[in-house]
N, C-alpha and C positions, 0 to 999 in steps of 0.2 A: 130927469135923473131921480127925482121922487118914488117915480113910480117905479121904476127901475127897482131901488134902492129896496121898496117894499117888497116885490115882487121876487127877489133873492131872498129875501130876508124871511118870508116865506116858505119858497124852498127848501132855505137852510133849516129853520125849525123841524118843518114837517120830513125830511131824509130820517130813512133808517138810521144812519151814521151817526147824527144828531142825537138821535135818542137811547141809542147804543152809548154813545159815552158820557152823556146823562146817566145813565141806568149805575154804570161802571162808576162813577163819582158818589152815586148813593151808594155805591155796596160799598164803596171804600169808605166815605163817611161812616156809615154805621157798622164798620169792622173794627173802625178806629176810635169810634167812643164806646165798644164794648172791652176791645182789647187797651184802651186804658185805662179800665178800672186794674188794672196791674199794675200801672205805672206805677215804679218804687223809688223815690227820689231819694240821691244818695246825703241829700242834708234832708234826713228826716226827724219827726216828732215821736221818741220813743220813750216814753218816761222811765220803764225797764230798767233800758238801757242807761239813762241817764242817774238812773238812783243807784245801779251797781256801780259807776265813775266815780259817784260822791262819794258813797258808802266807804268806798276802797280808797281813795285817797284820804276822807275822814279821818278813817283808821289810823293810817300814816301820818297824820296831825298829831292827833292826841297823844300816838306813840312817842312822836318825836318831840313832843311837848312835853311830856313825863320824864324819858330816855332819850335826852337831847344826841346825835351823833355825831361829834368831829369829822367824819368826812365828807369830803367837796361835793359827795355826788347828793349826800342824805339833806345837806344845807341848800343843792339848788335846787332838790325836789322840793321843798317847803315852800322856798321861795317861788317857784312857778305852783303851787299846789292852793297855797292862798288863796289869792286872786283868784284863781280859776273856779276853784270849788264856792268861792263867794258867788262869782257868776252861776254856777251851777245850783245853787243853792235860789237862787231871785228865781231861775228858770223853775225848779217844781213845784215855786209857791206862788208862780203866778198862773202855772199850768193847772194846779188845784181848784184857785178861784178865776179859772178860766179869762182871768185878765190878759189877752190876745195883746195888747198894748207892752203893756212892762214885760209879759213873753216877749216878742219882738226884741225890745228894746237889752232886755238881758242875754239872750240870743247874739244880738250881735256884740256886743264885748264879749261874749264868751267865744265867738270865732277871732275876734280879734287878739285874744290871748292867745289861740291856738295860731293863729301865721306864725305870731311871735317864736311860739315855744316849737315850731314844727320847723322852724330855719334850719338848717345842714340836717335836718330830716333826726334830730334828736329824739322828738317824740314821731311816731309813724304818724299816719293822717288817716280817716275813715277806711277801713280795707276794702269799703267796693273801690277805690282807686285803682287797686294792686288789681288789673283784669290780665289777664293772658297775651302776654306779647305785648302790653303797654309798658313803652319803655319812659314814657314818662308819667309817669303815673305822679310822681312829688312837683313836677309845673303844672298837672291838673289839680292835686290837692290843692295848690295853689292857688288857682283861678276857682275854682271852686269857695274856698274859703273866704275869699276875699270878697268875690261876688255874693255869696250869703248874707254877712256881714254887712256890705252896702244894703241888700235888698231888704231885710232886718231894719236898718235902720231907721231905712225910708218908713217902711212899713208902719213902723215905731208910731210915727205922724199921723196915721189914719186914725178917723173913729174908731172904736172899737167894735161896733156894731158891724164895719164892714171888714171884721177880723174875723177868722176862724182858724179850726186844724186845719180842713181842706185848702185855705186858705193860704196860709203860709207855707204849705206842702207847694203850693204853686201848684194844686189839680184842679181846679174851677175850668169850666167850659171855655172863661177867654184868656184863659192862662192857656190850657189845652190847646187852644188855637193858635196863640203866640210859640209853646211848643212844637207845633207843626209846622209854621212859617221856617223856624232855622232848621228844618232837617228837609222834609221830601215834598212839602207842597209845593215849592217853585218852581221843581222839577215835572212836578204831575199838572200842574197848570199850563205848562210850557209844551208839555207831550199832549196835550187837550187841543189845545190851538194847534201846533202840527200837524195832528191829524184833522180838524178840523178844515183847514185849510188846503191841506195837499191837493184836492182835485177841484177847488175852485175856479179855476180857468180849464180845466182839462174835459170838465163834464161837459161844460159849452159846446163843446167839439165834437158829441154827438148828435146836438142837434144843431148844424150851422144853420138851415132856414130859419129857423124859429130866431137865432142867434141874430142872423145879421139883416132881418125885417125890424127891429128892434131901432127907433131914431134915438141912439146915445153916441158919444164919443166916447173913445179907450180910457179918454182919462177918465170921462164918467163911469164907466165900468170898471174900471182898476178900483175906484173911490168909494163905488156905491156896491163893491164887495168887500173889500178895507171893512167899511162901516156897519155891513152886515154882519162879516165874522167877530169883529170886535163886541158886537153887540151880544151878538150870544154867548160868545169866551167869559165878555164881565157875568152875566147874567146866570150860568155854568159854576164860574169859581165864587158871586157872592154864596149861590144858591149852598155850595157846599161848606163855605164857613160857617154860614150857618145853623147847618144840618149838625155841624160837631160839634161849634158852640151848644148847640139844643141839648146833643145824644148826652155829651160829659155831665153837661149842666143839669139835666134830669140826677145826675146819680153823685155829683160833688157839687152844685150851686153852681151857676152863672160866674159869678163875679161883676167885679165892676170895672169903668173903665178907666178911675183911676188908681187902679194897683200898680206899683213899682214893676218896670225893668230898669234890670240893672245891667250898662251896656260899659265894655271896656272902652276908656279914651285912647282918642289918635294921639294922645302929646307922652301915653306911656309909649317905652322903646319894650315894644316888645320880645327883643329879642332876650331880655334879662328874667326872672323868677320874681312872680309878682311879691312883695312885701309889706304892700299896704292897701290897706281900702280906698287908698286914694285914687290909686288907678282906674277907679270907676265912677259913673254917676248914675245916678237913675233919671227915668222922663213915667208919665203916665202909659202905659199899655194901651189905651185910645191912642197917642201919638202914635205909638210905635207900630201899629196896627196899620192905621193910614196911613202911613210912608211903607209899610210892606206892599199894599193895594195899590197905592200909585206908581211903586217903582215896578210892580208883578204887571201891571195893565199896559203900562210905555213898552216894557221887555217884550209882552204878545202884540202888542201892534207893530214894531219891530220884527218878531218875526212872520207877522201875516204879510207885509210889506215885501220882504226876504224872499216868502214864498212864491208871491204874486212875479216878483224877478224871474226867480226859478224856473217857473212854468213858464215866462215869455223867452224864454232861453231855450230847455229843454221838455220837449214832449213827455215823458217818460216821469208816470209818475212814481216808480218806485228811485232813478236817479235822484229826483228832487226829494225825496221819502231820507230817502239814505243821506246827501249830504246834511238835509236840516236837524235830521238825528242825530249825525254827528254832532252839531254844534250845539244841541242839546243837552249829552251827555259826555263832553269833552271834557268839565270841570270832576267829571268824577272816575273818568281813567288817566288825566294827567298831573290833579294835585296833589300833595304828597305834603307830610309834615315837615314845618321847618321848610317848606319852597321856595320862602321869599326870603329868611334871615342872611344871605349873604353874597347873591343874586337878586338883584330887584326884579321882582314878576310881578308888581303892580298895576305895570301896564298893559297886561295881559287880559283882553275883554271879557274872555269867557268864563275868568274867575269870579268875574260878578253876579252870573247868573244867580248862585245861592245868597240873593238880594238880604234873607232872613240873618242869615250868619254873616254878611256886609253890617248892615243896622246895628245888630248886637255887639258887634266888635269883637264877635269871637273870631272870625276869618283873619285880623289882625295877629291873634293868639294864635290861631293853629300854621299859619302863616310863616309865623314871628318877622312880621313886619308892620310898621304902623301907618304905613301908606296906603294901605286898604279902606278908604272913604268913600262915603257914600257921594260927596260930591264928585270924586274922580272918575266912579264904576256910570254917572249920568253923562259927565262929556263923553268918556268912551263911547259909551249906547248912541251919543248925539251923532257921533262923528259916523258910527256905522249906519245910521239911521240918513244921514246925509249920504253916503255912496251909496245906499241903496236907492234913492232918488234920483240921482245923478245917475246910476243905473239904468233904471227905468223910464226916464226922460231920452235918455239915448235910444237906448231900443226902439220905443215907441216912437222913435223921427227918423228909422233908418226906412228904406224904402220897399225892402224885402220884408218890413215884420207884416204879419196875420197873427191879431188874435187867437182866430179860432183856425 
């Protein structure tokens, strides 16, 4: 089976196919650490912006400290104007002396004033919220704020030295990477192994002498393909974390890998408007990085397994092309905001694929359900991962199957 094992593994490397979506993985790599130097995150560091906030509610102090006004709206402007402007005030004096730390730290009280004051949407919330056709735009200021606020906090705690602008912007190479985990890589790792994988057993079939002079058993072939395509998939997706950790990290710093994510808890009901920073905790970005890689690695040997079914079922590799595509990009034509708040679609497997948005607990958020864990999206994977076995232990003892 060794040699066997090698001897695919080989093939695989040295195929056109192989190297084609290698090549495809670099260009997207370095598409993706050029076109993030755009990346504009909408809790941003704009001092501008922050000195016109003071300046103008200042004004309004003073004013109103000279020419106090009797009415309810001038008295609760004061009283949320205070505090805020204190906050806002610690923030450009530690921005001056670049003290990243008490930045941080005054940062987040000063979004924690803002959930406060931004409740029944009294004060508005950032306007890149307000995008076209987001109807909720005041549950993302929401989660936005509150998530800042935690992430701020945490952050508060680090050296300084491993603080910066870049830094807190969340643009460093392994922030960048953790970025890409909750949108498209799980999807693009997932279409890497599919195709990868589709004509696994089907190439065989051109050449059966060569094929069946070969002293292995199916299982060993099933196995010692399993392990060769796995092998190159991991080697494929580290290769390309990598590549955009590098790209970003040339032009905003690396990072480290204990920088805060800040991920929503299962025990918030997310069907309600977040109102506190408590609905969240942070972990280190190492953690949360290794539980993206272990859960993205189980999901492709899952579907190399799937396919391996496929092909002992049906000849036709654009049929098996097509169902496994399907089940690919299932989560992205059939979930829908608000899916799960009043209908449990929890138990729905394929919502786990975007493993990244599982971990972060935004899936929960956009969901609005808090049964979206990352322990439940692993039985599921298990359970399907067991009928595909049971699958393919049947096939391979029925009397009529041929390999090749």
């Amino acid at each position: 089976m060794k040699n066997y094992f090698l001897f695919e593994l080989q093939q695989l490397i040295k195929s056109k196919k192989t190297i084609g979506l290698w090549c495809l993985l670099v260009i997207l790599a370095g598409v993706y650490s050029f076109h993030d130097r755009q990346y504009r995150p909408i809790e941003r560091i704009d001092k501008n912006e922050m000195e016109q906030r003071y300046l103008t509610r200042q004004s309004f102090l003073e004013e109103q400290a000279e020419n106090p006004s009797d009415h309810w709206s001038a008295t609760m402007a004061v009283g949320m104007f205070e505090p805020w402007n204190q906050a806002e005030g610690q923030r450009l004096a530690a921005l001056d002396a670049k003290d990243w730390q008490k930045y941080a730290e005054a940062t987040s009280q000063w979004y924690q004033l803002s959930l406060a004051y931004t409740d029944n949407e009294i004060i508005f919330f950032t306007p890149d919220y307000y995008t076209y056709q987001n109807y909720y735009a005041a549950y993302d200021g929401k989660y936005g704020y509150a998530s800042t606020a935690k992430w701020m906090e945490s952050a508060s705690k680090l050296p300084n030295k491993k603080l910066s602008k870049n830094v807190l912007e969340q643009k460093t190479g392994i922030q960048s990477v953790q970025r890409a985990f909750v949108s498209f890589l799980p999807f693009v790792f997932l279409g890497v192994t599919l195709f990868l994988a589709i004509d696994s057993l089907t190439k065989d079939r051109r050449h059966k002498s060569l094929f069946l002079s070969l002293p292995v058993t199916v299982d060993d072939v099933l196995w010692a393909k399993t392990a060769a395509l796995f092998l190159v998939s991991t080697l494929m997706m580290s290769s390309t974390l990598v590549l955009i950790w590098f790209g970003v990290g040339c032009q905003f710093g690396f990072g480290s890998l204990d920088l805060p994510v800040s991920i929503l808890s299962s025990a918030f009901d997310a069907r309600y408007p977040i109102d506190a920073i408590d609905a969240f905790y942070t972990q280190p970005i190492g953690s949360f990085l290794l539980q993206c890689l272990g859960v993205g690695l189980f999901l492709q040997l899952i579907y190399i397994r799937g396919i391996l079914l496929l092909s002992t079922l049906w000849r036709s590799e654009l049929a098996n092309l097509l169902i496994a595509g399907f089940g690919v990009i299932s989560p992205l034509i059939f979930q829908r905001r608000w899916f799960s708040a009043f209908l449990d679609k929890s138990a729905n497997v394929y919502l786990y694929q975007n493993y990244g948005q599982i971990l972060s607990g935004y899936s929960r958020f956009y969901f609005g359900s808090a049964k979206f864990e990352l322990s439940k999206g692993l039985l599921l994977f298990g359970i399907v991962w067991l009928l595909i076995e049971i699958g393919l232990f049947v096939r391979v003892q029925t009397k009529q199957f041929k390999l090749v």
